[in-house]
Backbone as a printed PyTorch tensor [residue, N CA C, xyz], in Angstrom:
tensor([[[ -57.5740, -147.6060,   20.0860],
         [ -56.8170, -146.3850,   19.8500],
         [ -56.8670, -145.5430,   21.1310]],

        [[ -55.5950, -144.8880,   21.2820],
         [ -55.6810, -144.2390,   22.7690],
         [ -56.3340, -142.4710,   22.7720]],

        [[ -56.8330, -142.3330,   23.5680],
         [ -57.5140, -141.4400,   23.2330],
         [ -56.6190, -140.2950,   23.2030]],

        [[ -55.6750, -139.7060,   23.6010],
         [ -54.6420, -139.0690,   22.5570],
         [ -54.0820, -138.7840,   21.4480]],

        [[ -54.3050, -140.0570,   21.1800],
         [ -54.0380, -140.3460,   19.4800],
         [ -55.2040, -140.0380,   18.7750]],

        [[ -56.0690, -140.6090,   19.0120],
         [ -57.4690, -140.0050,   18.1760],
         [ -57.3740, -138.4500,   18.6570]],

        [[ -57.5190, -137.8270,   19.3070],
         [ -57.2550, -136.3100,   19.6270],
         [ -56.3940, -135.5190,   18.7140]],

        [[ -55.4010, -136.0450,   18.7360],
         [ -54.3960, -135.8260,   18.0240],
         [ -54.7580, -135.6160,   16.0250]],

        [[ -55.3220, -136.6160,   15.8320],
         [ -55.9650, -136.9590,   14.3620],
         [ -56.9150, -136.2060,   14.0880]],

        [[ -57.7360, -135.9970,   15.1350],
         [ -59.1640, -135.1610,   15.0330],
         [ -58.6850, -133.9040,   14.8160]],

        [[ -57.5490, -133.3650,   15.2970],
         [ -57.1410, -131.7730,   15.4920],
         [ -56.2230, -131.6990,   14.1140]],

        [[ -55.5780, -132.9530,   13.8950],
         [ -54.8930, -132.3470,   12.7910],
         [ -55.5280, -132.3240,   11.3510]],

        [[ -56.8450, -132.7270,   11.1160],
         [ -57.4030, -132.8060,   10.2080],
         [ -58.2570, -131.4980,    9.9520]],

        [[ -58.2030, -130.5790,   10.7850],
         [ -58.9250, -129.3900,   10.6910],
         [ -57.4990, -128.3780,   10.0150]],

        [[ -58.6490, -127.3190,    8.6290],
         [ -57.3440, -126.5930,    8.1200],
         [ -56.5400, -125.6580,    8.6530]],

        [[ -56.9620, -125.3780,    9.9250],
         [ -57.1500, -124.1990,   10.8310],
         [ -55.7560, -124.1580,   11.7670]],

        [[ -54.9040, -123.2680,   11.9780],
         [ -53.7290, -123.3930,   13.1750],
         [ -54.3770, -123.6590,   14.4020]],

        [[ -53.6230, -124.9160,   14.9050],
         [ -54.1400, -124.7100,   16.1940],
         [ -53.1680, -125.5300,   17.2430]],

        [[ -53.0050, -124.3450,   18.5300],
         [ -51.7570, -124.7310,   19.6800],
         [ -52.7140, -124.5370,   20.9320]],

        [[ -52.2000, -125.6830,   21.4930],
         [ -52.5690, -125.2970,   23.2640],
         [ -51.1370, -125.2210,   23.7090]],

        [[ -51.3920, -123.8720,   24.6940],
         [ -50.4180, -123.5200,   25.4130],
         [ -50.5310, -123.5520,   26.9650]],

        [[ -49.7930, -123.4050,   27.5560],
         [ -49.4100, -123.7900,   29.4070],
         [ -49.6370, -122.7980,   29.8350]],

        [[ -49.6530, -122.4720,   31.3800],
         [ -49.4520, -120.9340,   31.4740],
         [ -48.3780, -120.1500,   31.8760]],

        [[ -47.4330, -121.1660,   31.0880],
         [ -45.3710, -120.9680,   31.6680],
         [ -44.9100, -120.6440,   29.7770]],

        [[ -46.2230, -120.4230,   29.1770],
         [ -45.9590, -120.2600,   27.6490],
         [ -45.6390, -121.1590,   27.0010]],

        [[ -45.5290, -122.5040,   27.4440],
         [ -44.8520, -123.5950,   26.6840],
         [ -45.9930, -124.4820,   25.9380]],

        [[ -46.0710, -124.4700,   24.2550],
         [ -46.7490, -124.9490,   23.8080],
         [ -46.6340, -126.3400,   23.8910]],

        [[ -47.5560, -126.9210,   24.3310],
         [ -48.2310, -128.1580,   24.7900],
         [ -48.3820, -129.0350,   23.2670]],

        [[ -48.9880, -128.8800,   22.6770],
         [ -49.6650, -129.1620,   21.3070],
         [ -49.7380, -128.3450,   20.3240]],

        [[ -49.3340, -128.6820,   18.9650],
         [ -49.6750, -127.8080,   17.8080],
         [ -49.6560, -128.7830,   16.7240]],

        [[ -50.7180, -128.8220,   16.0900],
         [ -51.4760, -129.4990,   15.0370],
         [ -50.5110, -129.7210,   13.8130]],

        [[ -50.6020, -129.9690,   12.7430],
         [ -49.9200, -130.1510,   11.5050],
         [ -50.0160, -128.3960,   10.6450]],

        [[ -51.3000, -128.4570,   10.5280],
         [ -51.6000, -126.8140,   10.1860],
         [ -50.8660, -125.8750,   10.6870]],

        [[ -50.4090, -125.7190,   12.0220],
         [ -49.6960, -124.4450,   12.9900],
         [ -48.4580, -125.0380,   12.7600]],

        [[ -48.0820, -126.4020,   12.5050],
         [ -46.1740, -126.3270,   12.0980],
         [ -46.3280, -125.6360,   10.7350]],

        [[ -46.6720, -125.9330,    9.6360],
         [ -46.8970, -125.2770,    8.4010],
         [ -46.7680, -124.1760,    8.4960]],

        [[ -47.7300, -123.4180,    9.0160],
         [ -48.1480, -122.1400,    9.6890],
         [ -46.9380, -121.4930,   10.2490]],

        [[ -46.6360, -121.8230,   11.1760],
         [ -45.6040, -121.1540,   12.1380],
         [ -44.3260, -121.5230,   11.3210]],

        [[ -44.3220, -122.7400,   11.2870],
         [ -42.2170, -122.9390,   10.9420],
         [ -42.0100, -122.4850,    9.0060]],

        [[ -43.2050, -122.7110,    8.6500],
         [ -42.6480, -122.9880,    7.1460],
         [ -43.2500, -121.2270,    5.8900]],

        [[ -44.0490, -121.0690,    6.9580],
         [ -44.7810, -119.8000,    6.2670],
         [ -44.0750, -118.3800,    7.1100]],

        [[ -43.9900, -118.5780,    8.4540],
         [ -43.4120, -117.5040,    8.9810],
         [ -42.0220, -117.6600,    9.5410]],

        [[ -41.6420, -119.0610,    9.4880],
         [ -40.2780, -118.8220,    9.7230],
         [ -40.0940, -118.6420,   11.0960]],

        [[ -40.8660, -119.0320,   12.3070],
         [ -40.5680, -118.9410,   13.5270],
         [ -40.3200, -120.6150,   13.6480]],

        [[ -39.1390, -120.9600,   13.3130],
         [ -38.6690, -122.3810,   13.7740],
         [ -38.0450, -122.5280,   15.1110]],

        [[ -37.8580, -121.2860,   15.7460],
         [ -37.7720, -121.1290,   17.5540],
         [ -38.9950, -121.9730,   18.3220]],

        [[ -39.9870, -121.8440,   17.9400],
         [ -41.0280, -122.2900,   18.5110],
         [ -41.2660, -123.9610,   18.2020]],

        [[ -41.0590, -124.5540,   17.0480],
         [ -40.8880, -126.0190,   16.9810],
         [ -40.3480, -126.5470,   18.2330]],

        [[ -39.0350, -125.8630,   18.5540],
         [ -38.3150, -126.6750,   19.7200],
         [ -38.4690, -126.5970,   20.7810]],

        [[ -39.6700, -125.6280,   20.9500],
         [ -40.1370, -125.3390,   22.4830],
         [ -41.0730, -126.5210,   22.8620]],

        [[ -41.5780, -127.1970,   21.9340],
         [ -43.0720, -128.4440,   21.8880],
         [ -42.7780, -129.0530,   23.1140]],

        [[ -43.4050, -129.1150,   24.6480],
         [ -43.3620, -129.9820,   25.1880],
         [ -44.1950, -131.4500,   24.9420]],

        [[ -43.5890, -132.8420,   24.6180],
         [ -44.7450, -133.4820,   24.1880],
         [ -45.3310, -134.5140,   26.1560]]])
């Protein structure tokens, strides 16, 4: 397993929002919890499409 992917699994299994961001503001990463969070509870679906992967 690449260690991204396990990273990836490890972070999304926590209940907690969680984004790493750049310092050009462009969120890098955001967990399963922070899409929930952000797109489906607050309705900022602007920010989904910013995800650099």
């Amino acid at each position: 397993m690449e260690r991204e992917t396990m990273l990836s699994l490890i972070l999304d299994s926590y209940p907690y929002p969680i984004l790493f961001v750049d310092c050009d503001h462009i969120i890098r990463y955001m967990n399963k919890r922070a899409e929930y969070h952000y797109y489906q509870e607050r309705g900022y679906r602007d920010l989904i499409w910013q995800i650099a992967i």
